[in-house]
N, C-alpha and C positions, 0 to 999 in steps of 0.2 A: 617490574622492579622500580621502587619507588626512589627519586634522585636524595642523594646524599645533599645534607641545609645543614651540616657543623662546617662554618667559615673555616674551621684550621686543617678538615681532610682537604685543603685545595689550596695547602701551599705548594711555588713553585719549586720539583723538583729539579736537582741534580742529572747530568747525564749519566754519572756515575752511580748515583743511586737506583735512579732509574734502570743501569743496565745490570745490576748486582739482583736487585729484586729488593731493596729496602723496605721493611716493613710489610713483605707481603706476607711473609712467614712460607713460602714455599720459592722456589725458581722453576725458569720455563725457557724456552729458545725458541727460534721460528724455522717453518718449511715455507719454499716459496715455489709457486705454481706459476708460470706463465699465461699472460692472456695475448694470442695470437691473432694479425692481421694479415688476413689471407688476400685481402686485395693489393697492400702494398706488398706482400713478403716479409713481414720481420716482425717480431715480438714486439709487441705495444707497449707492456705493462708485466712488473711482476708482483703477482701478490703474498704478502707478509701470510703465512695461517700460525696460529698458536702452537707450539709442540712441547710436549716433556719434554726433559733433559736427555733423554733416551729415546725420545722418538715417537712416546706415548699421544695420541689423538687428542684434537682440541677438546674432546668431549670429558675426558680425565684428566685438564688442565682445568676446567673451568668449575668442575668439583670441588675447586680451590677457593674459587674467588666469592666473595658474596660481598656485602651492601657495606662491612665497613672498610673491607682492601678495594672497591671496585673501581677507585679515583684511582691507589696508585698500580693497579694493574693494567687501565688503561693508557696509564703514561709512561708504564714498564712497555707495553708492546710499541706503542709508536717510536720507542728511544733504541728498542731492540732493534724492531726492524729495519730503522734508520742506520744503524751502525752495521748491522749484518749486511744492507745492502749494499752500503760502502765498501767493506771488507770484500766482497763478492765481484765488487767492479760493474754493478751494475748501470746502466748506462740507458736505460731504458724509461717511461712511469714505475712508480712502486706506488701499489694499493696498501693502503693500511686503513684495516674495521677500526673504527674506536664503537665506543657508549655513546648516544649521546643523554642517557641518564648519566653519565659518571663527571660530567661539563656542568660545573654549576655558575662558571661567566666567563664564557668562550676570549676575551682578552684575558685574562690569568692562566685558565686553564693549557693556552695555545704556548706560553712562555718556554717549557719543555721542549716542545718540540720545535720552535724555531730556535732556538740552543743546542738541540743536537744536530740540525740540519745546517748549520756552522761550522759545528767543532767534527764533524765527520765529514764534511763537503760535499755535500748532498742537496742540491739544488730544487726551494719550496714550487719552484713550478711544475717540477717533476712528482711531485706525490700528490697521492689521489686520494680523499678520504673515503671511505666506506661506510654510509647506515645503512645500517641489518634494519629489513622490514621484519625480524623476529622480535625484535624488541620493544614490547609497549612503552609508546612513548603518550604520557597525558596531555602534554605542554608543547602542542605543535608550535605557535608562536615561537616559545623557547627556541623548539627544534632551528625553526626557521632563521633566527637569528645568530644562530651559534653557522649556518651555514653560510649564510650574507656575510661574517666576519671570516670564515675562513679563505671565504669566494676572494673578498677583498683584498688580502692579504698574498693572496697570487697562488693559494689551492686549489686545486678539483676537487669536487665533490659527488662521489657515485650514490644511486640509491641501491641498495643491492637488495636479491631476494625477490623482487619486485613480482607480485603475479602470487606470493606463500605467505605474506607476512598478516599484518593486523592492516593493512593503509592497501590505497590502489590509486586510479588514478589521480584523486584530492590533491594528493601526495605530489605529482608531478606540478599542478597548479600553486602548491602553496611555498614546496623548497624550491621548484627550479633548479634541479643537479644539471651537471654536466653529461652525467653517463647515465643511462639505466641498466642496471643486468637484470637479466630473464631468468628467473628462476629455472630450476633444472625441471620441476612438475611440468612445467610450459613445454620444455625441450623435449621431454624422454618421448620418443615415439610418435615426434612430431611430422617425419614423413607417410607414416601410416593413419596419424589422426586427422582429421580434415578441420574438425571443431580448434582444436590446439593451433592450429596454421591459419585459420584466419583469425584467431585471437591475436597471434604474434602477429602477423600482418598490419593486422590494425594499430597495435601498439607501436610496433615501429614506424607507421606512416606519421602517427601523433605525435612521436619523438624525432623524428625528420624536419616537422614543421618547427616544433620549439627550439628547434637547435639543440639537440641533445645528440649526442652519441651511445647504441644501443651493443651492449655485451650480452653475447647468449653462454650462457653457464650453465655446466653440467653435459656438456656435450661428451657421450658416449661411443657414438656411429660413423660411419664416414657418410650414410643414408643421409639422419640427421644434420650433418652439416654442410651438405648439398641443399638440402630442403631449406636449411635457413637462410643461404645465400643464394635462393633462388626471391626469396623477401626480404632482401636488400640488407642484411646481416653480413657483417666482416670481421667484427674482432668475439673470440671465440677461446673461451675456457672449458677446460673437461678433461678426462681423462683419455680421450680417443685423442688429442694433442700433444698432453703431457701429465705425468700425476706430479705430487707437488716433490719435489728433492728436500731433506732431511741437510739446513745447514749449505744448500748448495744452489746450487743452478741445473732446472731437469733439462736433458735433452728431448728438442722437438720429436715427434713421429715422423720417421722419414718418409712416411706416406703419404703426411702434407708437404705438398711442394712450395716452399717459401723461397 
């Protein structure tokens, strides 16, 4: 998807607009999933996912959005789930996906959302941004610098996906996130796959060294998330933890003992 270049889809909005759905021509809300650290005991992070008003899948929310709403739908969810998490008493990291096609000059675009992390009291050291290795990006530099300014600014910056998308390790040399998540292909069946286990292995020894912190995603198994934390893995999204709550906060699997 190619980035939006009309200067005026990228004025600063409103928190208000932003949480109304201004100009999107549809509205949306969020479910939030837990990402869990099993070395300390307690939820790390919760992540924003897109939801209809009803509950409907990111994937029937996003049927919505195309190339001339895609600025303000991404400034629709960062302001949502800003405020949702407020509301919720969140107390933990909160991940939020943006575009970074939808960023056409990461100081303008970032205006929103240090405005709602004010007027909701939502503290910026606490949220985590999210790029999707789903999303072609042409303009790494770009990428790169929209991530340097949010670094700056006292962000996290996750690469999510990592291991499914279009980028691989380049990607690790050229943004320098904070976090990397493991794709779930990495994950599914990783205590029976040997080939998948010293990939993760390897990956996370490379992200140990640069200082990164490594999220395994899509964890289904309790197999699974022995196998990861036998290669040095702790913080842990999936549905064998928690699926995401609609509007709420899920409760953990009492089967992990946090």
């Amino acid at each position: 998807m190619a980035r939006i270049t009309r200067p005026t889809d990228y004025r600063p909005l409103s928190c208000a607009a932003c949480t109304d759905g201004a100009g999107l021509g549809f509205d949306f809300s969020m479910a939030f999933q837990p990402i869990v650290d099993t070395l300390n005991g307690e939820v790390f992070s919760q992540e924003a996912l897109a939801r209809g008003l009803q509950n409907e899948s990111a994937a029937e929310v996003f049927t919505h959005v195309n190339e001339s709403n895609l600025y303000r739908f991404d400034q629709a969810c960062r302001v949502k789930a800003i405020k949702l998490a407020a509301e919720l008493g969140v107390s933990t990291h909160l991940n939020v996906n943006f575009m970074p096609n939808a960023v056409y000059r990461p100081e303008l675009c970032i205006r929103t959302t240090l405005d709602a992390a004010q007027t909701y009291g939502f503290p910026i050291d606490r949220i985590v941004f999210e790029i999707t290795e789903g999303e072609y990006v042409a303009d790494v530099a770009h990428l790169r610098a929209i991530v340097t300014d949010y670094q700056q600014r006292g962000f996290q910056v996750a690469l999510d996906d990592f291991g499914a998308g279009h980028s691989g390790l380049n990607w690790l040399a050229d943004l320098m996130p904070d976090l990397v998540k493991l794709d779930m292909c990495l994950i599914r069946d990783i205590d029976r796959d040997k080939t998948r286990r010293i990939i993760c292995k390897g990956v996370v020894q490379v992200c140990r060294e640069l200082g990164m912190g490594v999220i395994a995603e899509g964890v289904e198994t309790r197999d699974e998330l022995l196998c990861l934390q036998d290669i040095d893995v702790h913080l842990f999204q999936g549905y064998y933890l928690a699926k995401p709550s609609f509007e709420g906060l899920a409760e953990i699997n009492p089967a992990i003992q946090l």
